[in-house]
N, C-alpha and C positions, 0 to 999 in steps of 0.2 A: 137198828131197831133193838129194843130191850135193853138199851147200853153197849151195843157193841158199835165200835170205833171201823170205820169204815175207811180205807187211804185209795183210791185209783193212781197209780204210779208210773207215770209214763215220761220213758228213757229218751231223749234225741240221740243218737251216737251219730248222727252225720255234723256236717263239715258246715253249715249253713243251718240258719232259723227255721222252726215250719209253725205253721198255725194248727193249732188242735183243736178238735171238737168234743168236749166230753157230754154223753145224753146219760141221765138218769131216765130211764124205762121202770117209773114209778105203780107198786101194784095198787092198782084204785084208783089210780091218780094222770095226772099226765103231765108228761114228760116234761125235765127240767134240764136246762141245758147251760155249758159253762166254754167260754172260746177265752183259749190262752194261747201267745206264743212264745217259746221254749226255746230257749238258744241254745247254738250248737254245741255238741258235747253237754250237754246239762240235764237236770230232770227236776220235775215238773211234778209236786203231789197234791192233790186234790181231795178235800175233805168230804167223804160222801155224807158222815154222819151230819155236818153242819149244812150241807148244801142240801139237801132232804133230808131232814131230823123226824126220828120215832117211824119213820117206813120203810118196804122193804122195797127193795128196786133191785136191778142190772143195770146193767153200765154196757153203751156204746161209745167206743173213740174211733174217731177216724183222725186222718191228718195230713198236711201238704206235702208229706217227704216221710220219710220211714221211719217206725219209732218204735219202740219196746212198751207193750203195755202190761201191768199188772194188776192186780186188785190183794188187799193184805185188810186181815178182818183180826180183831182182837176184843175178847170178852173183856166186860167192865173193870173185873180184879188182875186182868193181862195176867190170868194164867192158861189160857188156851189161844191159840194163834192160829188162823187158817188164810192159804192165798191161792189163788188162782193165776195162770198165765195166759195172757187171753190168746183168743184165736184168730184169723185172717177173715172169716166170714162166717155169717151162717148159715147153719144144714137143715136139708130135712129129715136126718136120722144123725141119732146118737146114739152112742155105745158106750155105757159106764161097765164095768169090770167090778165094781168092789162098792159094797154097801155095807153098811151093821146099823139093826138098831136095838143091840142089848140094852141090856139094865144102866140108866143113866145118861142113853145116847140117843139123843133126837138127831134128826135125819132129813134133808129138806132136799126136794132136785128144784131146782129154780129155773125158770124156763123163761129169757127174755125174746121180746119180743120187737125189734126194732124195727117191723115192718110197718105198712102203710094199711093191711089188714088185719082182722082178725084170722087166728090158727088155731084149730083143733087138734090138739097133742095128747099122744097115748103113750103112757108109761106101761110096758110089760115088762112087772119085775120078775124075776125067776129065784130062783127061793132054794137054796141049798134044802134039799130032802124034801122039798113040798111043790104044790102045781102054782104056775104059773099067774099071778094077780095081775087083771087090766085094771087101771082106772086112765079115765079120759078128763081135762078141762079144756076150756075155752081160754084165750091170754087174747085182751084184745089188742090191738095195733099199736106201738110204741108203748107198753106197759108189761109187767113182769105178773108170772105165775109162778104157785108152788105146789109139786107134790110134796105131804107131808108124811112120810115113808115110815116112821114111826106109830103114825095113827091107823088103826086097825081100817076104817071107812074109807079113809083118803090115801092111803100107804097099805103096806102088808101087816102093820102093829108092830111090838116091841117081839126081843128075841129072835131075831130073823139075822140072816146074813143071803143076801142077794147080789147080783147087777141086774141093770136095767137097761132097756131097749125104749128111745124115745123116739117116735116118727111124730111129725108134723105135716099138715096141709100148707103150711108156707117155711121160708126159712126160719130156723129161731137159733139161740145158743144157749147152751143149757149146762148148769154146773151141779155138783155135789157139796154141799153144805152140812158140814157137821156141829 
């Protein structure tokens, strides 16, 4: 979204072929889904930004045999790079350690959703020298939410350095997006 270049990266290192599943858990939207199979030893990139262009999503993969997944995000002018390694499932609590949203730094926690319901997700950020911010959204069933951590309404506002604490009513997976 906004021009940034979206890759989902996903490694085979076993010995034999497997089929993968990649789900775009699009915010607004609904879910857009991509089946490739990846031969062994090889890897397999996936263009998020063309496969759902101008929105914001998560990414579920699954797959027939075990595979390394990634996500690698990169601004318009590739002077900023941000990736994630994905996880085995998801939880109902999460635990971020490290936030900032100084002067220049927008701040997002992305909250996917690849269940079959909707979840009600509560972000308590805790706020280096200050009290505790709740905000709550709804992320409905295979689509993506965002707290926006930088925005005073929806986040703590700008100038803050926090982590945060996400519980959900169902599973989700949740990242930090800078």
């Amino acid at each position: 979204q906004f021009g940034w270049q979206t890759f989902v990266l996903v490694a085979n290192p076993g010995a034999s072929a497997v089929n993968v599943t990649v789900t775009y858990q699009v915010q607004g939207g609904s879910p857009v889904t991509k089946l490739v199979t990846v031969a062994a030893g090889t890897r397999q990139t996936f263009l998020g930004h063309v496969d759902v262009p101008d929105q914001a999503f998560s990414v579920s993969v699954s797959a027939t045999g075990p595979v390394v997944a990634e996500m690698a995000m990169y601004d318009p002018g590739r002077t900023i790079a941000h990736r994630t390694v994905g996880v085995t499932a998801p939880a109902s609590a999460w635990y971020l350690g490290e936030g900032f949203t100084g002067v220049g730094w927008e701040t997002f926690i992305a909250v996917g959703n690849p269940g079959a319901t909707d979840a009600t997700v509560t972000a308590t950020f805790t706020i280096d020298g200050g009290a505790p911010v709740v905000r709550v959204i709804t992320v409905p069933a295979h689509s993506r939410g965002t707290f926006i951590a930088h925005d005073p309404t929806a986040g703590v506002g700008t100038g803050k350095a926090f982590g945060v604490f996400i519980t959900s009513t169902s599973p989700v997976v949740v990242q930090e997006v800078l």
